[in-house]
LOSEBA-271318 format. One record per residue (C-alpha): x, y, z. Coordinates in steps of 0.02 Angstrom, whole numbers, plus 32768, in hexadecimal, padded with zeros to 4 digits. Layout:
BEGIN
XYZ ...
//
This chain:
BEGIN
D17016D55DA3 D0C916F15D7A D04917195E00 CF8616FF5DD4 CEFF17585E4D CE55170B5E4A CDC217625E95 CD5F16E75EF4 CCF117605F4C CC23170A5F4C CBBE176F5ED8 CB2617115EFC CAC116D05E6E CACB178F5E1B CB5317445D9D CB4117F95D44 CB6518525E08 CBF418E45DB8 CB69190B5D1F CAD1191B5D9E CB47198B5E0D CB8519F25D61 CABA1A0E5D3A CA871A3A5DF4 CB091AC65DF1 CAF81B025D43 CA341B1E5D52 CA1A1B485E03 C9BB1BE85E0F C9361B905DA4 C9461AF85E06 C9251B735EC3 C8971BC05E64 C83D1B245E49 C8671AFD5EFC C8101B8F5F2F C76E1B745ED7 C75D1AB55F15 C76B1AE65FCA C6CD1B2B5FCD C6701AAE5F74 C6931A375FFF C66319F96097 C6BC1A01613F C6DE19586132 C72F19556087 C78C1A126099 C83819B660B7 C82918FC6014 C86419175F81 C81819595EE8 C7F819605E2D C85619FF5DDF C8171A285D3A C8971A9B5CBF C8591AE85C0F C8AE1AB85B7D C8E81B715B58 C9431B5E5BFC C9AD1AC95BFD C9D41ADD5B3C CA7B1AC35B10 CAF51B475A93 CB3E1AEF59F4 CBB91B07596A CB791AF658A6 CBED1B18580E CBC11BA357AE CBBF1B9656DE CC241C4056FE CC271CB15663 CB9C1D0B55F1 CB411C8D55A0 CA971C8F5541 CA441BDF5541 C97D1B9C54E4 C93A1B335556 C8D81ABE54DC C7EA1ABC5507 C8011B775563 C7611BA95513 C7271C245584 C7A01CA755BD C80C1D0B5548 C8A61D6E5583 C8861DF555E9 C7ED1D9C563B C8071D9B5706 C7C81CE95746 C7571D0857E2 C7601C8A5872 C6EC1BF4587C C65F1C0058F0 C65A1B835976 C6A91AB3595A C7411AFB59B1 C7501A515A0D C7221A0B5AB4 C7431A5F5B68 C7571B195B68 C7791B0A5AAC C6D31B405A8B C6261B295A9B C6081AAD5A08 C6481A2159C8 C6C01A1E5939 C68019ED588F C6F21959586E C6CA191B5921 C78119445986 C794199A5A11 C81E19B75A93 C7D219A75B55 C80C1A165BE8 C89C19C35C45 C84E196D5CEA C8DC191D5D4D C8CD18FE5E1A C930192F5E9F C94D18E65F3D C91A19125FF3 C9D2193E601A C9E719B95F86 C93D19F15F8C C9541A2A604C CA051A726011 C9AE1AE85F95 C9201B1A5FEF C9961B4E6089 CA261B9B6016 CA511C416066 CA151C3D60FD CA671C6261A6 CA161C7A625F CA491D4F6271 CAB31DA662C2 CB051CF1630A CBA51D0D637A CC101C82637B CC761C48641F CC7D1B91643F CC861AF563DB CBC41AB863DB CB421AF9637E CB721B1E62BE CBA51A546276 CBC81A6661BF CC4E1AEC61E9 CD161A946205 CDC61AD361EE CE4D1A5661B8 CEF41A496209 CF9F19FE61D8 CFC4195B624A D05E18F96208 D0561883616C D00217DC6135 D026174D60B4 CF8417686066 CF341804600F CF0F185B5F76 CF8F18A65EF2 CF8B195A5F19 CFCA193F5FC4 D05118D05FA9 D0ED19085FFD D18D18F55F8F D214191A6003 D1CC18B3608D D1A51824600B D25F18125FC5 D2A118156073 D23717796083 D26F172E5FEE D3421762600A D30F171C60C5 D2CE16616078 D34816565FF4 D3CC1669606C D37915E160E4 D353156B6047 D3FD15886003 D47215616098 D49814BE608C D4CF14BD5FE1 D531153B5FF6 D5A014FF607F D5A314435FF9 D5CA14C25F6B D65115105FD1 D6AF14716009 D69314185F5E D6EC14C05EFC D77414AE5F82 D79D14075F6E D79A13FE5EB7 D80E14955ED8 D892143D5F29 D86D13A15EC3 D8A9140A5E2C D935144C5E89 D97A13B15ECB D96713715E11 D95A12AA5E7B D8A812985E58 D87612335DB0 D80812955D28 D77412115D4C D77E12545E02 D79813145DBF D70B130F5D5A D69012B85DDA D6BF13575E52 D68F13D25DC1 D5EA136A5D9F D5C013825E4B D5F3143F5E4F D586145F5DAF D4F513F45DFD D500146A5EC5 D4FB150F5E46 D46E14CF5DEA D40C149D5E7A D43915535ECE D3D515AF5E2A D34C15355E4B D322159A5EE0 D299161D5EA7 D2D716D65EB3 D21A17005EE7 D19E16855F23 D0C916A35F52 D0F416765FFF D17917155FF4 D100179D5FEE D0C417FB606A D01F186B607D CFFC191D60B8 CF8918E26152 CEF5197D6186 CE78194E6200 CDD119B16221 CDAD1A0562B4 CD061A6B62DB CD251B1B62D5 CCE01B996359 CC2C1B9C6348 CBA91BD863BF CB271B9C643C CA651BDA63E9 C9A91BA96440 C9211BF063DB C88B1C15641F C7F41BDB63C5 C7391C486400 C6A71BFE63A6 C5EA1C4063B1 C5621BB263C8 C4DE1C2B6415 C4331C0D63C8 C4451C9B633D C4C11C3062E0 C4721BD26279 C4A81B26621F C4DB1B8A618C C54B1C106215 C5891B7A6264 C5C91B1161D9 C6131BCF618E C68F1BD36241 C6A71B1E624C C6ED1B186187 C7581BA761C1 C7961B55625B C7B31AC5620F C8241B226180 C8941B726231 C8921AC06287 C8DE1A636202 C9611AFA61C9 C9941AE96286 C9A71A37627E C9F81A3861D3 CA771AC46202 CA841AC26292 CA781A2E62EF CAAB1A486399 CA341AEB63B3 C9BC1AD8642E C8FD1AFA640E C8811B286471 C7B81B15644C C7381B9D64A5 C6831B89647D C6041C0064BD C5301C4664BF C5271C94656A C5BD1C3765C5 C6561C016568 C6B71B58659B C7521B086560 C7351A5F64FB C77619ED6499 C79919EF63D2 C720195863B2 C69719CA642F C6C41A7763D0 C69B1A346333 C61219BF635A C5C519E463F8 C5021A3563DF C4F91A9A6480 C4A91B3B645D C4591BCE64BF C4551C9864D8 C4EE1CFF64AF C5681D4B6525 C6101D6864A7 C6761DAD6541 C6621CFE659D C6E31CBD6524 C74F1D476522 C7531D4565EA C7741C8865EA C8111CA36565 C8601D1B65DF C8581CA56675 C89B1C1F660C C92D1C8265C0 C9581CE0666E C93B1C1D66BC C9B21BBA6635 CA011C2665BA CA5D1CC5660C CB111CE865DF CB7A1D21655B CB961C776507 CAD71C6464CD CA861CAC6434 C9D51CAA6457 C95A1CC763BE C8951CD163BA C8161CA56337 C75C1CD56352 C6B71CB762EF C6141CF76313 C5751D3662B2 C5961DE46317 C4F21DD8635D C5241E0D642B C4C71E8264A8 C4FB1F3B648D C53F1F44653A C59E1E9A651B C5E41ED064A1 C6341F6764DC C6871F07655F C6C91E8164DE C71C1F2964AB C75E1F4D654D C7CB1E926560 C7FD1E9964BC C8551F3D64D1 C8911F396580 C8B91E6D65B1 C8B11E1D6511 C9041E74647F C9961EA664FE C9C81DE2650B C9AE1DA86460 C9F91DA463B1 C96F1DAA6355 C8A71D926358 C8431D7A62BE C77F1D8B62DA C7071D526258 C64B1D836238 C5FA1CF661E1 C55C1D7961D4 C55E1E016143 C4FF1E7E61B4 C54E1EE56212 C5341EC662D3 C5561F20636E C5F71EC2638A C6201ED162E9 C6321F996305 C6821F7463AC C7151F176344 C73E1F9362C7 C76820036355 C7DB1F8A63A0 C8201F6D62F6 C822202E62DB C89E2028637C C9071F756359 C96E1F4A62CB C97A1E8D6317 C8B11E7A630B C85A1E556268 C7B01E43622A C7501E0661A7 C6AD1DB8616A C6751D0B612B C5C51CFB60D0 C5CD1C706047 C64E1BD1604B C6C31C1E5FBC C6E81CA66024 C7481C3C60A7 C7E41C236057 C8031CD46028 C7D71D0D60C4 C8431C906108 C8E21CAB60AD C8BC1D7260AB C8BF1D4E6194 C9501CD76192 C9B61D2560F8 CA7B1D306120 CAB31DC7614B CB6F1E0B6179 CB791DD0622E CB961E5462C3 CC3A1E6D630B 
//
């Protein structure tokens, strides 16, 4: 019997959903570049819609197959009045065509335009986080990490696709209905052969009545290979259901400067950066807990809506914030099960003797409990804390600096902090 499987699965109004996916993956590195250049064109309101990608012809070209004349041939091409054999033809200057073609237009008046398609939010969130993994991340319960699953075996179903269709199981099915479909004629089939056997025996029965037995014997066989050998309600399935696999409990801590030194320009450099780390949490993992520390000369826990809007502003006392992320780990987050990360920005701009004793929690209460801490200068020059961190990152693999000046250099800075690397045993 012949089975037909029909995929049924929404595709949206993308009737062309396979071809989009086949050109995503074949022209992806040019595809992440062009992500990288459009997040810092935009605003921190915009950094996570959807956007315009623009590819140049010479990119997306496609190979082909001509037929060769084959052979050695010798050929006059009829009104060649300017070039005689030997003569090398030099290549036209400019009307190579639209986009990237050139800078002029071509002299019969076609072009070919760079390819401009657009992505969506979803895929443009997927490339501009591709790669990227919270370090040094231990795993030991089943919260934090949500795209991660295992599949295990658990019995069999009526429904499912092809490749896991089980044959054994599904024949036992079948041998177990045909036997339950077939049962009562058999037992008629049985009694009717018997009787026409003693019938012929006995040689009392008429021919009219002989053949009516036969007729009916004949009809009970024919009615037995009615009965399908294999049916669609037969098969059976190979049934896997998904379980979360061990994944680990994470808060990140995140420190942000709003002392009077930063600036509108500073403060729109950490919150783009933030912003980037908040929605890589949220997009990766979703369980991990956050915590927001802003600071000038005292340091307080807020809210996301108050860390990234909130105008408060003052002096600057750096260590405030470090102090207040110890209390809060040693208060909330102590014990083995928690991987606790920190992200700080700051124009470096601190009191000398402030600074030193930033130093002195990083490298004795800090850097001891956490996985990793990433600080970044949104300042080019370098400050007092500035020199303070490079001797903590002189001391600690787990600690990281780097600095942010202009918008483009967010993302590489980013992806350069939150790269993945083999994880520690």
């Amino acid at each position: 019997m012949l089975h037909q499987v029909i995929d049924r699965r929404l595709s949206g109004k993308n009737k062309s959903i396979g071809n989009r996916e086949r050109f995503l993956r074949r022209y992806r590195e040019q595809i992440k570049e062009a992500v990288r250049k459009a997040v810092g064109d935009r605003g921190i309101r915009d950094i996570e819609e959807g956007a315009d990608i623009t590819l140049p012809k010479r990119d997306v070209s496609e190979p082909t197959f001509g037929h060769a004349p084959g052979g050695s041939r010798e050929l006059v091409h009829p009104g060649n009045q300017e070039y005689i054999r030997g003569d090398r033809i030099q290549r036209p200057q400019g009307g190579g065509g639209g986009g990237s073609g050139g800078p002029g237009a071509s002299q019969d008046g076609q072009g070919e335009d760079d390819f401009v398609f657009r992505i969506s939010r979803e895929e443009f969130m997927n490339y501009f986080f591709d790669d990227l993994a919270l370090p040094r991340m231990i795993r030991t319960q089943l919260l934090a990490d949500v795209p991660e699953w295992k599949y295990r075996r658990a019995g069999y179903v009526s429904q499912g696709n092809p490749t896991s269709l089980h044959i054994v199981r599904s024949m036992r099915t079948g041998l177990a209905r045909r036997i339950a479909m077939g049962g009562d004629s058999r037992i008629e089939l049985r009694r009717a052969v018997e009787q026409l056997e003693e019938k012929e025996k006995d040689g009392s029965a008429s021919p009219s009545d002989l053949e009516l037995l036969r007729k009916e014997v004949a009809e009970l066989r024919q009615r037995m290979k009615r009965v399908p050998f294999l049916d669609p309600f037969d098969l059976r399935y190979r049934n896997r259901v998904k379980e979360p696999m061990p994944t680990s409990k994470a808060v990140m801590f995140c420190l942000m400067d709003v002392s009077g030194s930063m600036d509108e320009s500073r403060k729109d450099l950490a919150k783009r950066f933030f912003i980037l780390l908040y929605l890589f949490l949220s997009r990766h993992y979703e369980k991990t807990e956050v915590v927001f520390i802003r600071h000038h000369t005292q340091a307080a826990e807020v809210t996301e809506d108050e860390f990234f809007h909130a105008t408060e502003s003052g002096g600057t006392v750096v260590s405030s914030a470090l102090t207040l992320m110890n209390e809060i780990i040693r208060a909330r987050y102590m014990g083995s099960e928690w991987n606790i990360y920190g992200a700080q920005a700051s124009d470096g701009d601190n009191w000398q003797q402030d600074s030193s004793k930033c130093r002195e929690l990083l490298d004795h209460k800090i850097l001891p409990l956490v996985r990793y801490y990433a600080y970044v200068q949104v300042a080019d020059e370098d400050q007092n804390l500035w020199e303070e961190y490079t001797r903590v990152r002189d001391a600690n693999q787990h600690f990281a600096m780097q600095k942010i000046v202009t918008p483009s250099q967010i993302f590489p800075v980013f992806r350069d902090l939150f790269k993945k690397t083999p994880q520690a045993a």
